[in-house]
N, C-alpha and C positions, 0 to 999 in steps of 0.2 A: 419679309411679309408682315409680320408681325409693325413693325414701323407705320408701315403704309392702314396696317385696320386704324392705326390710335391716329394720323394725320385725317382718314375720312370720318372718323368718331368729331374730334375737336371739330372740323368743317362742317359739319351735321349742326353741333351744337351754338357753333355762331351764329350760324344762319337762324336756329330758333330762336335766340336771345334778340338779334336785330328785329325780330317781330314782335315779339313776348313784350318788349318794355312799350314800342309805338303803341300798343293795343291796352296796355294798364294804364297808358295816359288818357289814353281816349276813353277808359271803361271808370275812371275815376278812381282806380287801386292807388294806395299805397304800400309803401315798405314800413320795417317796422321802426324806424331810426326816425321817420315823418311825423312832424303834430300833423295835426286833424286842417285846422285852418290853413296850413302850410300848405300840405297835399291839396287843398283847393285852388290857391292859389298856381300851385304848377300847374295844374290842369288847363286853370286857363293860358295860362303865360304861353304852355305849350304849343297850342292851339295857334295862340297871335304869333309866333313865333317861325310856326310853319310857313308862313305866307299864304295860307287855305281860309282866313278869316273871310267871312261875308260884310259888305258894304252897309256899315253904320247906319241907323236910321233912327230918327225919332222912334219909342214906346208907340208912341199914339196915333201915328201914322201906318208904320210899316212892322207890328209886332211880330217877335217871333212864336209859331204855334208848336207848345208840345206833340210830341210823338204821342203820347196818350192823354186823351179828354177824359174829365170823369160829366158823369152824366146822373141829376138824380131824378125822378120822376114820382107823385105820390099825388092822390087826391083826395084833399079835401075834404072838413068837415061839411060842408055846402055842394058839395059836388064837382067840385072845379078840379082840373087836373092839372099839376103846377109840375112845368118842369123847369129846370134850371141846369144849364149846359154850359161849357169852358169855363171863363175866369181864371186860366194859367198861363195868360199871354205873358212873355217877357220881350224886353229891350233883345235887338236885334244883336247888341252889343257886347251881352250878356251872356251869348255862345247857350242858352238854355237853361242857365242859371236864375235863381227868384231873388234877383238882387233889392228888391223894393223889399221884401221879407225880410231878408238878409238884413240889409239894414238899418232897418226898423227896428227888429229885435237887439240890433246893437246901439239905437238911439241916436245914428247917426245919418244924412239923407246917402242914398244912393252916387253919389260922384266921389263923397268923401269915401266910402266903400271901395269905388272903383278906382282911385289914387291908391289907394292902398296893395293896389296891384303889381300897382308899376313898377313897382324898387323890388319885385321879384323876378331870380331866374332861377329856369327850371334845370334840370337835370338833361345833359345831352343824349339824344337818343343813342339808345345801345350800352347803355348802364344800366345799373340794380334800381339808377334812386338817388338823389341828393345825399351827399357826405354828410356825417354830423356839422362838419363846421358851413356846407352851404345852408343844412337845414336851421340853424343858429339865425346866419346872414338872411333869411329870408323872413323867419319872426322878426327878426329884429327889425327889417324890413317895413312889413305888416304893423305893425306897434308902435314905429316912428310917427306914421300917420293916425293911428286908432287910438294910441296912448293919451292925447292930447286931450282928449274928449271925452277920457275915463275909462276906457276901456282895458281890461286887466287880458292876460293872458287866457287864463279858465273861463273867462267869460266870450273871448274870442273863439274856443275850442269847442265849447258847448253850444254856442249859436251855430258853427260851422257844422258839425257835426249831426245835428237836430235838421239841417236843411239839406243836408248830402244822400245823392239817391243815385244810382246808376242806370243812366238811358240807356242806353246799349241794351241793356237787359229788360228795357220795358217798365223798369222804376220810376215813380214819381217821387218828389218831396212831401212830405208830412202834410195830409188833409184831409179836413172835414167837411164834407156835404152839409150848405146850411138846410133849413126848414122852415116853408112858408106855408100862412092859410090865409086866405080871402076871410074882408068881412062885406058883407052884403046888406041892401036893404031894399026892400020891395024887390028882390030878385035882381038886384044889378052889384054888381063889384064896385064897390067905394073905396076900395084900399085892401091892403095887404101888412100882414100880420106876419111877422117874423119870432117864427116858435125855435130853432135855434138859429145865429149867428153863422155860425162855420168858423173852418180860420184854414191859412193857406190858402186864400186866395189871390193873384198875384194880380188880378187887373176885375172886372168887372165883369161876372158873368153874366149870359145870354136868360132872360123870364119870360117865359110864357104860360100863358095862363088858357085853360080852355075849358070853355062852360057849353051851359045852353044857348047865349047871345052871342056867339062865334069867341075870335079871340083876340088876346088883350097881352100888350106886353109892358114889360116893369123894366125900370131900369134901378141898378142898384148901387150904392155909397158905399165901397169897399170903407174898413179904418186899417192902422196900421197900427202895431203897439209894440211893447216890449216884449210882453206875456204871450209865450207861445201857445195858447189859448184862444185867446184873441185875436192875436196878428192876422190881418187878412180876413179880416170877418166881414157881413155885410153889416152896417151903421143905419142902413135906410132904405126904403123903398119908394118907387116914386111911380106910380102908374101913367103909363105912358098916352 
């Protein structure tokens, strides 16, 4: 009797592990033996790996939209009420990731980023997590391609790390709502006054503007930088 509790204990216990690990990849978890950059890299690797991947698309065609929008809304020294909506579209390719962010702050364009992927494998489902020596094989991986271009170790972990958020949970990556005011004259909007920038914006939010002469939309010049301050800021506005 005794025998038979500890074979339905271990059986119990399998069955949780074969979930527990599919579900930390999808939630962006790591173990503790993982760098930061590494553990992003499985995440995605995992993902393309399943064969559950979505059909490729141009950014600017066919983006993909976060599970959560930020939204900021505020009016005006003039009376206008400015709201400003999305701006966290990604590449479809990108599985939800702000790889334009990403790397930018690594000073390098987005393809070179996304090669950097590819010399990684992930951890077979129904494990703890990458061995020290695949987790090694898979920096070294990451670094083949990044290294080239200056990019150090610490600098790979800390941009990783700065951009890592868990959807599952309703997380976003690091972001600031910028801040805009209308400048007027004789009572008509002539342009638009950018009181703070923002940063973490991954594509080009939505501006609307609404006064007493109905309403008026903006289009805005994301930039892209090194400085997580900046990165993903708005650069300009342009009344539409």
């Amino acid at each position: 009797m005794k025998s038979k509790k500890v074979l339905v204990a271990a059986t119990v216990l399998l069955a949780f592990s074969a979930v527990a690990v599919p579900l930390a990849f999808a939630c962006g978890t790591q173990s503790e033996n993982k760098t930061s950059a590494e553990a992003a890299a499985v995440q995605v690797q995992a993902r393309e790996k399943s064969g559950k991947k979505p059909a490729r698309a141009d950014a600017s065609k066919s983006p993909s939209k976060p599970a959560t929008e930020t939204v900021s809304s505020a009016t005006d020294q003039n009376g206008y009420s400015i709201v400003i909506s999305g701006g966290y579209d990604t590449d479809l390719q990108d599985h939800g990731r702000p790889i334009a962010l990403i790397a930018a702050a690594l000073g390098v364009k987005p393809e070179v980023f996304r090669q950097a992927f590819s010399g990684v494998t992930p951890a077979g489902a129904g494990s703890s997590g990458p061995t020290s020596e695949q987790a090694q094989s898979n920096k070294a991986a990451l670094m083949k391609v990044l290294a080239p271009y200056g990019i150090t170790n610490e600098r790979l972990d800390e941009v990783s790390n700065y951009y890592r958020y868990n959807g599952v949970k309703g997380e976003v990556w690091k972001r600031t709502p910028a801040a805009l005011a209308t400048t007027t004259k004789d009572g008509v909007v002539t342009g638009v006054t950018i009181k703070h920038a923002g940063s973490g914006y991954s594509s080009a939010p939505t501006i609307k503007i609404t006064g007493p002469n109905g309403e008026i939309t903006a289009i805005a010049t994301i930039a892209y930088t090194t400085d997580f301050k900046t990165n993903g800021s708005i650069a300009s506005i342009e009344i539409k």
